[in-house]
C-alpha positions, 0 to 999 in steps of 0.5 A: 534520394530515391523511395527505397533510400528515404524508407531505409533511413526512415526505418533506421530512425524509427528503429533508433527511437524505438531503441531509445523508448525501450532503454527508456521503459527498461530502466524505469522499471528496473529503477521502480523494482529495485527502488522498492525492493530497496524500501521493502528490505528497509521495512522488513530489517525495522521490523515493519509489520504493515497491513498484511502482518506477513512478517513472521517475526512479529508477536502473534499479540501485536497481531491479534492488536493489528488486526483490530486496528485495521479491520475489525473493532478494538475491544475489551474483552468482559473475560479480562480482569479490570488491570487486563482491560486497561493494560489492553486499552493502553496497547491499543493506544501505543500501537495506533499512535505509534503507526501514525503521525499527526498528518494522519487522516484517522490519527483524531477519530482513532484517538477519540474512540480509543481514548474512549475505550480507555476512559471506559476500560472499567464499563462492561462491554455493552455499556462501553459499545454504546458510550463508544459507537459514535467514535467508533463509527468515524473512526471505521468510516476513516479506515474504510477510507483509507483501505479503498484509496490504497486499493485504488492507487494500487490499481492506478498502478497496475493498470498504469503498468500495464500500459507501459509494458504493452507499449513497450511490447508493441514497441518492440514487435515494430523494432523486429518488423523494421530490421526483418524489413532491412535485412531483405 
């Protein structure tokens, strides 16, 4: 077979796998974005807050209670009445248990400081802040935690996307470059 005849059925080859990698990368993430907004359509019809609170739906309470869970410091207020304390108290323990299972990383230090918070609603709140703080201090360590390993899988993701869509993008300028080369 003479050079210009292997080139041609090297270049045919090449765009046949290149062809095969694009479908392939496609489909994946067609697959991915439909999968998740599959996922997100699930989570929004249950009512799912999550962290972002984006949801308008949810009660504006259940936020303020939210945000505390996950980034701030789960307080009774000494402006609340004892019954207000406690019933304050118990929401934060129904919520947090409500959103993790037993498998949860911070499901025992959240527990112990709210249990604390509970056991103590009666306490002003500086007295209640120092029977507290060594719980609390596990607890937000937890949460921290968790905050930063979800950051990074998200970046993980990202970056791992990233490259897909690069590769598929030079996969592609190489498929044009090989069928301008047939076409001459």
């Amino acid at each position: 077979m003479p050079p210009q005849g292997r080139y041609e059925e090297y270049s045919k080859k090449e765009i046949s796998f290149i062809e095969t990698e694009l479908k392939d990368w496609f489909l994946t993430r067609r697959f991915g974005m439909e999968r998740n907004m599959a996922v997100k359509q699930a989570l929004d019809g249950s009512n799912f807050s999550g962290l972002s609170n984006a949801n308008a739906a949810v009660d504006p309470a259940q936020k303020v209670l939210w945000g505390d869970l996950v980034h701030n410091k789960p307080e009774l207020d000494d402006c609340l009445s004892t019954n207000g304390k406690q019933m304050k108290s118990d929401m934060y323990m129904k919520m947090f248990k409500d959103s993790t299972d037993l498998d949860h990383p911070c499901r025992l230090p959240g527990t112990g400081y709210l249990r604390c918070l509970q056991d103590n609603f009666k306490d002003m709140s500086k007295t209640r802040s120092m029977k507290c703080a060594s719980f609390f201090g596990e607890f937000d360590a937890c949460r921290q935690a968790m905050v930063a390993q979800q950051t990074q899988a998200v970046e993980n993701a990202l970056v791992k996307q990233d490259i897909a869509d690069r590769r598929a993008k030079a996969l592609f300028e190489r498929r044009s470059i090989l069928l301008d080369t047939q076409e001459h």
